[in-house]
mmCIF file of the N, C-alpha and C atoms, coordinates in Angstrom:
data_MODEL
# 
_entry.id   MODEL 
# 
loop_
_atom_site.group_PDB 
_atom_site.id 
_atom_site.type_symbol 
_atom_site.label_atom_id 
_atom_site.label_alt_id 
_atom_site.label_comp_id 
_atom_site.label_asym_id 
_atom_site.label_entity_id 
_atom_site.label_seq_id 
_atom_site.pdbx_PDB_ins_code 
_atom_site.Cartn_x 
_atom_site.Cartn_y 
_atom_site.Cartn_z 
_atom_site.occupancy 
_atom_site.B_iso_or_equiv 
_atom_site.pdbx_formal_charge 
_atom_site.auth_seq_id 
_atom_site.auth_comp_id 
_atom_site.auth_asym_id 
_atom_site.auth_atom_id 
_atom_site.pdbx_PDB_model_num 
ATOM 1   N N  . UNK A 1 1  ? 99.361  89.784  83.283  1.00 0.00 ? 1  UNK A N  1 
ATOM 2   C CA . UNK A 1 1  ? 100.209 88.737  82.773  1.00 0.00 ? 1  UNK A CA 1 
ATOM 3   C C  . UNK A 1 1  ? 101.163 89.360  81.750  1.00 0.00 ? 1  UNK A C  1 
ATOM 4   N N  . UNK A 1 2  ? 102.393 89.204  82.192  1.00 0.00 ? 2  UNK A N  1 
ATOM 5   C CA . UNK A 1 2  ? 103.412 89.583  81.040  1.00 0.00 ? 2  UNK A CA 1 
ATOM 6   C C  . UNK A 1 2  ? 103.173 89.262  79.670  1.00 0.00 ? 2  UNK A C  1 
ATOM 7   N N  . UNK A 1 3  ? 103.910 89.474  78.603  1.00 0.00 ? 3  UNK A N  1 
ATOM 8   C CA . UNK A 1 3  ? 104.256 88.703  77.290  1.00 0.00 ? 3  UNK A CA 1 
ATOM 9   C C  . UNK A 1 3  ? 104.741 87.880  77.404  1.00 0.00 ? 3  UNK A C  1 
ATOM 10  N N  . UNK A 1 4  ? 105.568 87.827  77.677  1.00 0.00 ? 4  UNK A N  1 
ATOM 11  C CA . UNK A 1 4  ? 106.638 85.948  77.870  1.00 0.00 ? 4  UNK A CA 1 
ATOM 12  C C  . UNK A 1 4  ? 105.211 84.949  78.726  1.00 0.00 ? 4  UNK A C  1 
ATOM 13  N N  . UNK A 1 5  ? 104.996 85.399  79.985  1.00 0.00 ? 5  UNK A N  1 
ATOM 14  C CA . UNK A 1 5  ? 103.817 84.427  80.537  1.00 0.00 ? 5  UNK A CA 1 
ATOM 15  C C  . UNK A 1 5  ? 102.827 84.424  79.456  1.00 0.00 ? 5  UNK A C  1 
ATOM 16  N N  . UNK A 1 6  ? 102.008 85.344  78.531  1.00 0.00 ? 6  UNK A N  1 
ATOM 17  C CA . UNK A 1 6  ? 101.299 84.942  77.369  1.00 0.00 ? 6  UNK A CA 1 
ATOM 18  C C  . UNK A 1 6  ? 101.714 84.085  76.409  1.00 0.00 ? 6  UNK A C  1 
ATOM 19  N N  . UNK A 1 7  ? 102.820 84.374  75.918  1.00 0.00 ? 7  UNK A N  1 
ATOM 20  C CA . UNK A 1 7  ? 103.715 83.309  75.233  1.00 0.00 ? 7  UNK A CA 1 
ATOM 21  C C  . UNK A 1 7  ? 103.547 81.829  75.530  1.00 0.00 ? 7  UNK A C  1 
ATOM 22  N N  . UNK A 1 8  ? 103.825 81.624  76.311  1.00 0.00 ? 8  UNK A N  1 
ATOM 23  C CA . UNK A 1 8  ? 104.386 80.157  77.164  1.00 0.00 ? 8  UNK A CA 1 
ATOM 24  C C  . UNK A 1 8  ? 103.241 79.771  77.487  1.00 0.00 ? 8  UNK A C  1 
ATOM 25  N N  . UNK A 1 9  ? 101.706 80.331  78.022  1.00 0.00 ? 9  UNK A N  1 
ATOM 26  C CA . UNK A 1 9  ? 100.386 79.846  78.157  1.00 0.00 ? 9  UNK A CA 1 
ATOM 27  C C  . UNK A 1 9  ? 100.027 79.525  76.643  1.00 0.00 ? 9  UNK A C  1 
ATOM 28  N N  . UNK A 1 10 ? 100.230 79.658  75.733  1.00 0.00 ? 10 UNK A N  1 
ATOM 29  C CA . UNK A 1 10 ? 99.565  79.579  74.024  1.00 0.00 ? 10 UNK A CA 1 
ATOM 30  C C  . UNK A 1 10 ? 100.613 78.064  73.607  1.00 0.00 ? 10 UNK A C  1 
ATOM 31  N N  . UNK A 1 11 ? 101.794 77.985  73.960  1.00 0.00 ? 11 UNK A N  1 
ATOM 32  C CA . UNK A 1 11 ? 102.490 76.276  73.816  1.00 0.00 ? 11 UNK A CA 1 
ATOM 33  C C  . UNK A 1 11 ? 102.090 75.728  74.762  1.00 0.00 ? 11 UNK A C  1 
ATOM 34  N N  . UNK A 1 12 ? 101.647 75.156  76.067  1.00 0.00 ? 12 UNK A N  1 
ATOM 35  C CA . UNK A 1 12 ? 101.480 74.440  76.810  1.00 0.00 ? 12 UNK A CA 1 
ATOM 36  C C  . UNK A 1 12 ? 100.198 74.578  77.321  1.00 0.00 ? 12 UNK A C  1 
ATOM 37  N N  . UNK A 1 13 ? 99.945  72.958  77.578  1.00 0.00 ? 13 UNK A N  1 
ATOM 38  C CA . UNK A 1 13 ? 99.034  72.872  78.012  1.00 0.00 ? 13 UNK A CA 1 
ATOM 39  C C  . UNK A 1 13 ? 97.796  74.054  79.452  1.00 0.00 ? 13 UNK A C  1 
ATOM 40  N N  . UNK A 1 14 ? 97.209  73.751  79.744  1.00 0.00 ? 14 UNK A N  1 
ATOM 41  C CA . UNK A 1 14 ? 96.307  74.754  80.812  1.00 0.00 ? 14 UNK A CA 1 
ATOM 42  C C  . UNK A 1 14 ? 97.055  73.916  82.128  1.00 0.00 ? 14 UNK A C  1 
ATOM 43  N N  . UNK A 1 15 ? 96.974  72.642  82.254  1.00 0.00 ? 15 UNK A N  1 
ATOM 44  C CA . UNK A 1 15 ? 97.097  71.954  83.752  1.00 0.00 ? 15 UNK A CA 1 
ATOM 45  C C  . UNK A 1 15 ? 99.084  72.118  83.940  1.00 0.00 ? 15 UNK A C  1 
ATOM 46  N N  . UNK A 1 16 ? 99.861  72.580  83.044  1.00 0.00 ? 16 UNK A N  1 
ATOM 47  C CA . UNK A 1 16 ? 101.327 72.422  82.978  1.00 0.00 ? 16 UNK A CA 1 
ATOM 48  C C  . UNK A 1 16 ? 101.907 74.062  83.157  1.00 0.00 ? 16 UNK A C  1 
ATOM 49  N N  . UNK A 1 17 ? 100.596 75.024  82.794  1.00 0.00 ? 17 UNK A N  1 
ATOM 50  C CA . UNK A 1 17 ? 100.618 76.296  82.841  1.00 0.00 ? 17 UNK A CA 1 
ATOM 51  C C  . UNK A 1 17 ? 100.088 76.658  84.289  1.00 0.00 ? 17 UNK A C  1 
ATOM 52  N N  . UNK A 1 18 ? 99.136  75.888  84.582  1.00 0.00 ? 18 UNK A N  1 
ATOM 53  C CA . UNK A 1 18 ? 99.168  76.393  86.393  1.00 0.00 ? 18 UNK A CA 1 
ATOM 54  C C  . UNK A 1 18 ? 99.743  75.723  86.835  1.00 0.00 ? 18 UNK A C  1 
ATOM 55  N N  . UNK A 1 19 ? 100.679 74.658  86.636  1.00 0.00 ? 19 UNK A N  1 
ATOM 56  C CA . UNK A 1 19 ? 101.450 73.756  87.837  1.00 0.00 ? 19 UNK A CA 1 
ATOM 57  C C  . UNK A 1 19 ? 102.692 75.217  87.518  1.00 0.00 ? 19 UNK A C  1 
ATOM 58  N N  . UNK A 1 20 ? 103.321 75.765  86.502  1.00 0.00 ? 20 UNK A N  1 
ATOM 59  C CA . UNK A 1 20 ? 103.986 76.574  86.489  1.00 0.00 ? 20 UNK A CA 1 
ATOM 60  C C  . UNK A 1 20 ? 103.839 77.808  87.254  1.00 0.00 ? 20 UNK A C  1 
ATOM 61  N N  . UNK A 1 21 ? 102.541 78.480  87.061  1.00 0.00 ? 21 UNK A N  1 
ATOM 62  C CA . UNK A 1 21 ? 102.145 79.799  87.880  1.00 0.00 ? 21 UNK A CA 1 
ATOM 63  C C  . UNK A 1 21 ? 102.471 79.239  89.166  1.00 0.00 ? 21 UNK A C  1 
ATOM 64  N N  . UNK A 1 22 ? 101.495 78.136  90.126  1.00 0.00 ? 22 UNK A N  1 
ATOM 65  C CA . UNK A 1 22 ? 101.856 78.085  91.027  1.00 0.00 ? 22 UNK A CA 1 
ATOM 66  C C  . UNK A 1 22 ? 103.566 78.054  91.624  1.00 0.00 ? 22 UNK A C  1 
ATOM 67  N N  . UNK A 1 23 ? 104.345 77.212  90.861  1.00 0.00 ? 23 UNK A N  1 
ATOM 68  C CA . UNK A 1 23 ? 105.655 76.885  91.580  1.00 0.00 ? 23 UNK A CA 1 
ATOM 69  C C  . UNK A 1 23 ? 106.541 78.526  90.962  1.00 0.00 ? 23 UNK A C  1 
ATOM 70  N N  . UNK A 1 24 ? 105.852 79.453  90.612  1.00 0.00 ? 24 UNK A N  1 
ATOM 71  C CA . UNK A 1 24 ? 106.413 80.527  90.219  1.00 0.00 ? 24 UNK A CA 1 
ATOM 72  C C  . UNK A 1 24 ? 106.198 81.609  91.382  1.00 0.00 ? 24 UNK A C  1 
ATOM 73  N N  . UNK A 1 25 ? 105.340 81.496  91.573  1.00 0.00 ? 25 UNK A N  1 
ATOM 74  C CA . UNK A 1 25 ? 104.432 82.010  92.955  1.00 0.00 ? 25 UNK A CA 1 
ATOM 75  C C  . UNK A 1 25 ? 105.359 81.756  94.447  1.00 0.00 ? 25 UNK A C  1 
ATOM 76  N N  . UNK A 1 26 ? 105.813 80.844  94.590  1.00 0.00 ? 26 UNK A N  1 
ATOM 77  C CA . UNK A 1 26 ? 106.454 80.559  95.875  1.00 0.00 ? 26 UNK A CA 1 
ATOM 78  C C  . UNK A 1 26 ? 108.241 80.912  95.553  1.00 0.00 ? 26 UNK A C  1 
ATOM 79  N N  . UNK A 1 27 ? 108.687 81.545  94.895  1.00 0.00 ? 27 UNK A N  1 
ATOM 80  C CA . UNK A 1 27 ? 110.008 81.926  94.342  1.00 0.00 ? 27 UNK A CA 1 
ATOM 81  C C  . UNK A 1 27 ? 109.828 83.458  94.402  1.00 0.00 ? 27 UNK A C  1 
ATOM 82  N N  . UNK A 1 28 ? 110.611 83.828  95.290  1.00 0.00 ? 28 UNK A N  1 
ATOM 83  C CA . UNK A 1 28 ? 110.547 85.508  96.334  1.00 0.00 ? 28 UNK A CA 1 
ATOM 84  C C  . UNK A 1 28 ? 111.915 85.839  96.257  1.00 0.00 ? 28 UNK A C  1 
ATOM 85  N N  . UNK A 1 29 ? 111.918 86.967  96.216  1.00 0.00 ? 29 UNK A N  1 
ATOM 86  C CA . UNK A 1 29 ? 112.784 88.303  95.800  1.00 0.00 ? 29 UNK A CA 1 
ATOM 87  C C  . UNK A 1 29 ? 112.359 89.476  97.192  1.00 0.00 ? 29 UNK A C  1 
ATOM 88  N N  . UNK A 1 30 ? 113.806 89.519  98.196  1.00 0.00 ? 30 UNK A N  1 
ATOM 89  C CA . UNK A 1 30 ? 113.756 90.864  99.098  1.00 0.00 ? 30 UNK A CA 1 
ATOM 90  C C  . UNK A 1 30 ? 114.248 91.870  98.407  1.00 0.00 ? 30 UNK A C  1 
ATOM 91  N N  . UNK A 1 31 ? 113.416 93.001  98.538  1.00 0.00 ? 31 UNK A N  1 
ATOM 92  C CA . UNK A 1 31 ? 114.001 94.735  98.524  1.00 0.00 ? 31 UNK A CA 1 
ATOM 93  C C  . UNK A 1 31 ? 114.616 95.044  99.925  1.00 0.00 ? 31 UNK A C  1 
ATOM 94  N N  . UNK A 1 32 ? 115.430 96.339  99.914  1.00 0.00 ? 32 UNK A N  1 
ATOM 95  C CA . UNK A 1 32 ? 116.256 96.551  100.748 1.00 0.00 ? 32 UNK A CA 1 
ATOM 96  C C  . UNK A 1 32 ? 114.625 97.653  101.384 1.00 0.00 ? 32 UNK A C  1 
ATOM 97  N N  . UNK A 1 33 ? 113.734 97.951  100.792 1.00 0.00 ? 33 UNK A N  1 
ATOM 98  C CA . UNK A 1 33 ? 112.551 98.585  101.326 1.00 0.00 ? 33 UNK A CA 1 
ATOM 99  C C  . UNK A 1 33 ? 111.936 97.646  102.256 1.00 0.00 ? 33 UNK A C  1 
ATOM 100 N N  . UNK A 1 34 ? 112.195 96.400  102.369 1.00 0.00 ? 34 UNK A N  1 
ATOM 101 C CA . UNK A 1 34 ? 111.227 95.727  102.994 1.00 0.00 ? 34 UNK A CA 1 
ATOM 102 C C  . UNK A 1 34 ? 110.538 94.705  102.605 1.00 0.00 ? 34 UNK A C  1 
ATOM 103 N N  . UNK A 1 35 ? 109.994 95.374  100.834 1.00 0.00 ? 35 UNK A N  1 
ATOM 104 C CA . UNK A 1 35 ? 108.765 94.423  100.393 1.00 0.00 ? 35 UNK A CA 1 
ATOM 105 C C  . UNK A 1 35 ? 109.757 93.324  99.716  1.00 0.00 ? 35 UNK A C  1 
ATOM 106 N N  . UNK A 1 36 ? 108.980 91.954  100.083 1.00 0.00 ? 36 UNK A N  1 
ATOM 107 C CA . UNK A 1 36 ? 108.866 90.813  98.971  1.00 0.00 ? 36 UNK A CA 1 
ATOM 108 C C  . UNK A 1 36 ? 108.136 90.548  98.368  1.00 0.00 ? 36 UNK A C  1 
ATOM 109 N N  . UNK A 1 37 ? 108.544 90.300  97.042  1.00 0.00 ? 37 UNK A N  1 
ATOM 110 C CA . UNK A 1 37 ? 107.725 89.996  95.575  1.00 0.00 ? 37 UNK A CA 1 
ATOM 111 C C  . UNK A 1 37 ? 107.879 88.335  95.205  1.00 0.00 ? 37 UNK A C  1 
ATOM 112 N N  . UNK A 1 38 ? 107.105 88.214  94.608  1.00 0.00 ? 38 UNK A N  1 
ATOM 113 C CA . UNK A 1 38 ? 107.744 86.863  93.902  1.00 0.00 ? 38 UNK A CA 1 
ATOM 114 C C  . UNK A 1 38 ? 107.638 87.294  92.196  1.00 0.00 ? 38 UNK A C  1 
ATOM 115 N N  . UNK A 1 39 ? 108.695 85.917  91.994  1.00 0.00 ? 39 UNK A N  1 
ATOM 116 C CA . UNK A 1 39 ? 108.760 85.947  90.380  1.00 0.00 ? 39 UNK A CA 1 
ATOM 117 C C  . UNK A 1 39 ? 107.625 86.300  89.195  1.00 0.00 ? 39 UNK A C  1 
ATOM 118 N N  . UNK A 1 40 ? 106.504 85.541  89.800  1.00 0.00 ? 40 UNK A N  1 
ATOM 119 C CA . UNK A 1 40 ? 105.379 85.490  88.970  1.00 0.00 ? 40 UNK A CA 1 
ATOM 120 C C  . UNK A 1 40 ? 104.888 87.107  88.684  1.00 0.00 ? 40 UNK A C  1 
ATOM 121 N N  . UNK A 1 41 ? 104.539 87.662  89.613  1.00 0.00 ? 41 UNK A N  1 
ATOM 122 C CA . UNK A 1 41 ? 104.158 89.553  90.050  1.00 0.00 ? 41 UNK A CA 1 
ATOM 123 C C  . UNK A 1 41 ? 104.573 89.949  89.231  1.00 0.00 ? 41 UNK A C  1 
ATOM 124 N N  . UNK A 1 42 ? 106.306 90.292  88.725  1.00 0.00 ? 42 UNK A N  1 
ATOM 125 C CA . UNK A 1 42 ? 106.799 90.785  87.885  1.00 0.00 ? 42 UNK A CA 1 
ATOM 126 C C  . UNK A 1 42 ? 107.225 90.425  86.539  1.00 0.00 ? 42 UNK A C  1 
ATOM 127 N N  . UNK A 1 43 ? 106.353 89.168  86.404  1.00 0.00 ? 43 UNK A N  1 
ATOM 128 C CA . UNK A 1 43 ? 106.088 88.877  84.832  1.00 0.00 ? 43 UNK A CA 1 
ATOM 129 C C  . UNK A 1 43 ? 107.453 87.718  84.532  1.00 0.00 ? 43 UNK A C  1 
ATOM 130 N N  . UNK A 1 44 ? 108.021 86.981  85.326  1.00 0.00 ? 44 UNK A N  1 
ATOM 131 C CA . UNK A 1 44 ? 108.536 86.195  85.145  1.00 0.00 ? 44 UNK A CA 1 
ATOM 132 C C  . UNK A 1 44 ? 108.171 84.710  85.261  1.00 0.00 ? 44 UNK A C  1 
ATOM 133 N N  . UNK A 1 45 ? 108.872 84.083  85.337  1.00 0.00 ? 45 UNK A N  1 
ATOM 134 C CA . UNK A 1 45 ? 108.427 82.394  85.209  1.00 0.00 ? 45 UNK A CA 1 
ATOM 135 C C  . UNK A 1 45 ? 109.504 81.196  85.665  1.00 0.00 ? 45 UNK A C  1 
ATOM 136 N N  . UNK A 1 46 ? 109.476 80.481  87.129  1.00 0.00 ? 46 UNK A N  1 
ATOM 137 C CA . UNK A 1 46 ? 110.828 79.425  87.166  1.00 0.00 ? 46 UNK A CA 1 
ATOM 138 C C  . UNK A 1 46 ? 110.021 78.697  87.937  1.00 0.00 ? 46 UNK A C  1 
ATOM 139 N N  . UNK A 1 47 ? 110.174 77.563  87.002  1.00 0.00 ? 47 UNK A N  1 
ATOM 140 C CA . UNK A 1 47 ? 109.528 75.962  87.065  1.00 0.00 ? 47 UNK A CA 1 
ATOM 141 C C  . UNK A 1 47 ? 110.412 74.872  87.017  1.00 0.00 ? 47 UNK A C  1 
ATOM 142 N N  . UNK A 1 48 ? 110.051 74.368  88.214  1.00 0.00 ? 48 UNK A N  1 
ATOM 143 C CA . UNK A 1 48 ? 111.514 73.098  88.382  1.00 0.00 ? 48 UNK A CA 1 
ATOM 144 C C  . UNK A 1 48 ? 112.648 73.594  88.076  1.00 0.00 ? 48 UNK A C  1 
ATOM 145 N N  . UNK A 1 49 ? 113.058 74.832  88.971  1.00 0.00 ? 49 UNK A N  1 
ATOM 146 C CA . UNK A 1 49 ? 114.369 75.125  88.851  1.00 0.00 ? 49 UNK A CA 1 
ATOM 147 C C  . UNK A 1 49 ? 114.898 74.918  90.664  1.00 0.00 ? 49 UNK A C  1 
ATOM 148 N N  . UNK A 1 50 ? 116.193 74.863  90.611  1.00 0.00 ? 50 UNK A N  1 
ATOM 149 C CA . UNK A 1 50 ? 116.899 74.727  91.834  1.00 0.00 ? 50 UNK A CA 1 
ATOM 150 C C  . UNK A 1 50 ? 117.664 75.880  92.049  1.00 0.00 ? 50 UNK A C  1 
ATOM 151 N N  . UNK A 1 51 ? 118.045 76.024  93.175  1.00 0.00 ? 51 UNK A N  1 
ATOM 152 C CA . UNK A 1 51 ? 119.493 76.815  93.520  1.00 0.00 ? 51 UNK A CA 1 
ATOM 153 C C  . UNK A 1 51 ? 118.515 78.759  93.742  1.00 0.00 ? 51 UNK A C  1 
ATOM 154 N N  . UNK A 1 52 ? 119.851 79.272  94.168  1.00 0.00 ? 52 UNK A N  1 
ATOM 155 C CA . UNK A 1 52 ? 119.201 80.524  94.871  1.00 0.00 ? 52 UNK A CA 1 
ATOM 156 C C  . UNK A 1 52 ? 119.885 81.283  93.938  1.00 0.00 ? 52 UNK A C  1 
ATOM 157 N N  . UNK A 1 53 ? 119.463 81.689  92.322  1.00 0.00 ? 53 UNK A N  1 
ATOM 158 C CA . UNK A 1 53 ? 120.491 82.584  91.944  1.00 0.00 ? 53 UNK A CA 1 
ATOM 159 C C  . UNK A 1 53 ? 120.182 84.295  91.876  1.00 0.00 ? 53 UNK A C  1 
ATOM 160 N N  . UNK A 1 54 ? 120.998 85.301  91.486  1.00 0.00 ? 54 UNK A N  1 
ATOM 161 C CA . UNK A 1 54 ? 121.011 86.438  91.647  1.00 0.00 ? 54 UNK A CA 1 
ATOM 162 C C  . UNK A 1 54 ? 119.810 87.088  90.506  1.00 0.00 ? 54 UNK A C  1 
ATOM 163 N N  . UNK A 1 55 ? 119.757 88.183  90.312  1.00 0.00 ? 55 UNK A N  1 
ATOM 164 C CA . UNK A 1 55 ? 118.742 88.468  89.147  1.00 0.00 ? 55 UNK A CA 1 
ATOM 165 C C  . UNK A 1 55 ? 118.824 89.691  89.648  1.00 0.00 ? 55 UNK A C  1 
ATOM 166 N N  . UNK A 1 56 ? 119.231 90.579  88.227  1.00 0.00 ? 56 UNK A N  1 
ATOM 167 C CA . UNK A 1 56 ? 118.547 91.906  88.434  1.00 0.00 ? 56 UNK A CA 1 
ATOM 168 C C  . UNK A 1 56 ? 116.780 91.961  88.313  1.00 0.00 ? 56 UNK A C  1 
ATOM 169 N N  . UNK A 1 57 ? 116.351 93.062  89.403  1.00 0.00 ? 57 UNK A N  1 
ATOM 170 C CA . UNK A 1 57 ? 114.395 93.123  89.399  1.00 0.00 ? 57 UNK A CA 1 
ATOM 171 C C  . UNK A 1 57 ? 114.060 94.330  89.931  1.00 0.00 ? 57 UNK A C  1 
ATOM 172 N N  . UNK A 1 58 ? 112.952 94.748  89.518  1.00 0.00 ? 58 UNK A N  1 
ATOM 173 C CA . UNK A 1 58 ? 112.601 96.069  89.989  1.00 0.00 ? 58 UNK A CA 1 
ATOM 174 C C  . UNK A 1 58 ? 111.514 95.929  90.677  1.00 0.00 ? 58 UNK A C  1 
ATOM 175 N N  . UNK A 1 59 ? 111.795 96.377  92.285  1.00 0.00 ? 59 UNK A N  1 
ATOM 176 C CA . UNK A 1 59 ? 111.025 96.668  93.384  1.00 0.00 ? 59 UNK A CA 1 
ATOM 177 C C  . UNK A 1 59 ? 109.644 97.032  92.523  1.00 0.00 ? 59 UNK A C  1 
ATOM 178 N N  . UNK A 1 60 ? 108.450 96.027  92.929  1.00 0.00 ? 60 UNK A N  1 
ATOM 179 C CA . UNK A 1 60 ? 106.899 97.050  92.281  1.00 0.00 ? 60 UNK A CA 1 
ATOM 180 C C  . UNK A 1 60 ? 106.623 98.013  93.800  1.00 0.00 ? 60 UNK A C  1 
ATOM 181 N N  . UNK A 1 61 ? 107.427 97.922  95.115  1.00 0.00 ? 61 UNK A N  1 
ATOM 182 C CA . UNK A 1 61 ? 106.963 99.047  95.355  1.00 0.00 ? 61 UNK A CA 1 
ATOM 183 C C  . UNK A 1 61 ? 107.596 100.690 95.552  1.00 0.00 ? 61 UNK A C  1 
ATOM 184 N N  . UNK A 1 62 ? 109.323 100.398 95.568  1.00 0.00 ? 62 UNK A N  1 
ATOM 185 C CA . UNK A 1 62 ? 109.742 101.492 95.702  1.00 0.00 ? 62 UNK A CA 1 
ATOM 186 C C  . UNK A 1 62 ? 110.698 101.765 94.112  1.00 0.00 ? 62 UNK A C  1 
ATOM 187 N N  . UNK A 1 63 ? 110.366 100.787 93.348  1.00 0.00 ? 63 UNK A N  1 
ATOM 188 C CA . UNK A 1 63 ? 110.599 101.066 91.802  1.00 0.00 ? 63 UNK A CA 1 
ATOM 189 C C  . UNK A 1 63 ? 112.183 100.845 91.269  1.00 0.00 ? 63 UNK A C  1 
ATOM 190 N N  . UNK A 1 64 ? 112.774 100.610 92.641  1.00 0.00 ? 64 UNK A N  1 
ATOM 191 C CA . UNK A 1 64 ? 114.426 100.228 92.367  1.00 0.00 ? 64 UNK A CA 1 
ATOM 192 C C  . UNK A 1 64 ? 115.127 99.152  91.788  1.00 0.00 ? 64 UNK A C  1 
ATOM 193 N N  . UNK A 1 65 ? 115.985 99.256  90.734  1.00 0.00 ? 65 UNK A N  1 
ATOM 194 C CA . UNK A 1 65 ? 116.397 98.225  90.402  1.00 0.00 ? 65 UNK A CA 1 
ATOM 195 C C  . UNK A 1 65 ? 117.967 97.529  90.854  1.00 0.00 ? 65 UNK A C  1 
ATOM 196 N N  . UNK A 1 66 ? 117.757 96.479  91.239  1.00 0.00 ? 66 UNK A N  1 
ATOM 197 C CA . UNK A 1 66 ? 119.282 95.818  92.480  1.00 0.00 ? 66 UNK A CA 1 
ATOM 198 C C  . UNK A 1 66 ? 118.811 94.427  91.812  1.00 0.00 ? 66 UNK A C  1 
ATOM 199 N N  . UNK A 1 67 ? 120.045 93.650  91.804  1.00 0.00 ? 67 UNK A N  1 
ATOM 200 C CA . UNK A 1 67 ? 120.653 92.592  91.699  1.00 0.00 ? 67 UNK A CA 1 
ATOM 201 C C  . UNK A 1 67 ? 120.056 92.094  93.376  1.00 0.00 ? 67 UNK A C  1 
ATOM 202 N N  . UNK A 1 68 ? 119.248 91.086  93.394  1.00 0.00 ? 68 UNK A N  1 
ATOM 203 C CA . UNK A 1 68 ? 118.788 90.168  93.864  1.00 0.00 ? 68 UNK A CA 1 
ATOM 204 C C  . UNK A 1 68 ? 118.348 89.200  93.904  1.00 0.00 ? 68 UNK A C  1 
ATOM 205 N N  . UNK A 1 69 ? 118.981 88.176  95.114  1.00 0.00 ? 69 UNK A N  1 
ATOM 206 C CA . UNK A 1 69 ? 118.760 86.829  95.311  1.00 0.00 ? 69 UNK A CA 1 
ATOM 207 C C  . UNK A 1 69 ? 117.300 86.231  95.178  1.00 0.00 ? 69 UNK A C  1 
ATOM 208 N N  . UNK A 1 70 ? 117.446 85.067  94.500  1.00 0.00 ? 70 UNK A N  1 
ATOM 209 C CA . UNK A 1 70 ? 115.707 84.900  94.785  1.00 0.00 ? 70 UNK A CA 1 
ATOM 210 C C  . UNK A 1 70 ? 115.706 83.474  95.566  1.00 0.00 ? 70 UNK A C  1 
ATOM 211 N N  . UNK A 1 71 ? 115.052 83.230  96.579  1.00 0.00 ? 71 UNK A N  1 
ATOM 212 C CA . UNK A 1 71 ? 114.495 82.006  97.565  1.00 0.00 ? 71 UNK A CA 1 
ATOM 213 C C  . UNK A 1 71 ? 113.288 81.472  97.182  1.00 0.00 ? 71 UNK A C  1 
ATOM 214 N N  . UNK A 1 72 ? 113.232 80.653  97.633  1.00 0.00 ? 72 UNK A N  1 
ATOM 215 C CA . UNK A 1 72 ? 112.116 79.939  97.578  1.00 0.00 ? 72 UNK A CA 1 
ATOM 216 C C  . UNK A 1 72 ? 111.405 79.942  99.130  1.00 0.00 ? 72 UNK A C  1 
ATOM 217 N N  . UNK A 1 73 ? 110.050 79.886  99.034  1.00 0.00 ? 73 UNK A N  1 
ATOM 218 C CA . UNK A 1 73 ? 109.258 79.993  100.507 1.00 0.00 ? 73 UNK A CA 1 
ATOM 219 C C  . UNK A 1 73 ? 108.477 78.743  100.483 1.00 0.00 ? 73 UNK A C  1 
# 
């Protein structure tokens, strides 16, 4: 678990902190390697958010960092 996800579990509740993990969990990021990640993996967090926006992220498997789209699954 990141710092920011430690953070944000210590203000909010336990049942508002896994409705978050989960809807963080289904928000995916392609590498040009192949692998998809989601948000949560790499220590991030988007809850009740909309829209497909860009984000720099670094591949956990081939370690690259690219400006990529993130979807929802």
């Amino acid at each position: 678990m990141s710092t920011i996800q430690k953070i944000i579990r210590f203000f909010v509740s336990a049942e508002t902190f896994s409705k978050m993990e989960s809807a963080s969990k289904k928000w995916y990021f392609q590498c040009e390697c192949g692998n998809e990640f989601n948000i949560w993996e790499i220590g991030g967090i988007r809850y009740k958010a909309a829209g497909n926006p860009i984000k720099a992220a670094r591949c956990p498997k081939c370690h690259k960092v690219a400006m990529r789209k993130l979807h929802k699954k």
